[in-house]
N, C-alpha and C positions, 0 to 999 in steps of 0.2 A: 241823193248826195252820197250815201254808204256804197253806192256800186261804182262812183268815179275812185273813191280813194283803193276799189280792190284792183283798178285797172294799174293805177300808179304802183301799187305792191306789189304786184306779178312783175310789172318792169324792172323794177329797184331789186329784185328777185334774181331777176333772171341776168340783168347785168351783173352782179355779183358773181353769181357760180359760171358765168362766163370768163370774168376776170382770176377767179380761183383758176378754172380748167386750164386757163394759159398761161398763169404762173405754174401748175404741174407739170404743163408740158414744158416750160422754160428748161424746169429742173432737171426732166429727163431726158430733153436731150442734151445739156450739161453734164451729164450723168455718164451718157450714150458714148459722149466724146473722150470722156477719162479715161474712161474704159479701153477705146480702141488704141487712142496714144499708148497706154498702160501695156497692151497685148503687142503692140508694136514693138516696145522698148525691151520689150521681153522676148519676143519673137528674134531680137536683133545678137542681144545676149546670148542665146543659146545658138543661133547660129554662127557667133566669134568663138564660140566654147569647142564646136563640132569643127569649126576651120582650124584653130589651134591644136585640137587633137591629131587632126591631119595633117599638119605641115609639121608636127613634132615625130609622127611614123614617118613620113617623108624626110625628113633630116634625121633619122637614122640609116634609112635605106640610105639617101644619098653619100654618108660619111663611112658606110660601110662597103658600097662600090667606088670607091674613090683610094687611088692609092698615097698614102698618106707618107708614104718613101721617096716620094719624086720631087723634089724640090718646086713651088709653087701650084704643090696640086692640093692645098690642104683648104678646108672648109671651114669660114669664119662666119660667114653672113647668109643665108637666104631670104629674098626679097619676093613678093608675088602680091600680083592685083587680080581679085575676081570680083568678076560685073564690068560694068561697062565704062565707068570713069569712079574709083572712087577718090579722086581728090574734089571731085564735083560734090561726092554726097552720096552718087548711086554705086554701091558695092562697099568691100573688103580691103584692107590693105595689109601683107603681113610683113614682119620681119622676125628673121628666127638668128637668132646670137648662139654660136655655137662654142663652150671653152671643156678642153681636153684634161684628162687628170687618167694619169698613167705612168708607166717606164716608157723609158727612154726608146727602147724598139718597139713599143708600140704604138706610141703618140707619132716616134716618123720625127719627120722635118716640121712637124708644126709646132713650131715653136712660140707664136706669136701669143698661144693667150694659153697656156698649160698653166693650171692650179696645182697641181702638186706631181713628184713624179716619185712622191717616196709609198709606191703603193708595193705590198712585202708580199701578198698572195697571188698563187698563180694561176687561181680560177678568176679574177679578175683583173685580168690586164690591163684592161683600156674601159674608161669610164666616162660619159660624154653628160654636161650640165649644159641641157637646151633650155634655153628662153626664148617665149613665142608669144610677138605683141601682135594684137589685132585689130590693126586700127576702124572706126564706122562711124558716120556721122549720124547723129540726131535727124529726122528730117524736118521735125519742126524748129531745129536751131539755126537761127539769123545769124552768131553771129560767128559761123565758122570754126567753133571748136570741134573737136573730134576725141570719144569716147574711147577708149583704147582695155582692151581686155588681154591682159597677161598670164602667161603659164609658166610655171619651171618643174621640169623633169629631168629626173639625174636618171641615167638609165646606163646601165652594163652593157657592154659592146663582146 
């Protein structure tokens, strides 16, 4: 009779630390998956960080080859998509806001969005306040919003 009940406790045993080990694993890969989303969402952030950097060197090149004398030649907005749709989700979208703070001969004809023109020194003429949004979708987001990472740079021209 003592050797039936040791059969039954090996089982009652063994079922247990079965049921443990796949709760463990339940856990780890719940674990596994935070993580990856986590490295994702971070992975996304610094790559709107590196695109904003660049489209803010870019809209100074641009505003600096551009003559700003010429009636309707002046630089308010740059637009750009990189990757392959992102209003879909896959890629980048940026927009750069470009407003002028200078004198009068330097800012030109752009008249439309000048902050100030009462600037008195003449090491710095012309002074450009870029704002650079970076729009990216979530890829686990259903329900279509989009994460938008911003920058402002005042920078001397």
């Amino acid at each position: 009779m003592v050797g039936k009940h040791r059969k039954a406790f090996s089982m009652l045993t063994a079922i247990i630390v079965i049921v443990l080990m796949a709760t463990v694993a339940i856990f780890i890969m719940n674990l596994s998956g935070k993580m990856v989303k986590e490295t994702t969402i971070q992975y996304q952030r610094e790559q709107a960080m590196l695109l904003a950097k660049s489209y803010t060197e870019y809209a100074m090149m641009a505003v600096m080859a551009n003559d700003r004398n010429s009636s309707g030649k002046c630089l308010y907005t740059i637009k750009g998509n990189i990757g392959s749709s992102p209003s879909a989700g896959e890629g980048y979208s940026a927009r750069v806001h470009l407003s002028y703070i200078g004198t009068s001969p330097e800012v030109g004809s752009c008249g439309g969005r000048i902050l100030s023109q009462a600037v008195t020194t003449e090491t710095t003429p012309l002074t450009l306040l870029i704002d650079v949004y970076i729009d990216y979708k979530d890829p686990d987001n259903t329900a279509g919003k989009f994460r938008t990472y911003h920058q402002r740079t005042l920078q001397k021209i």
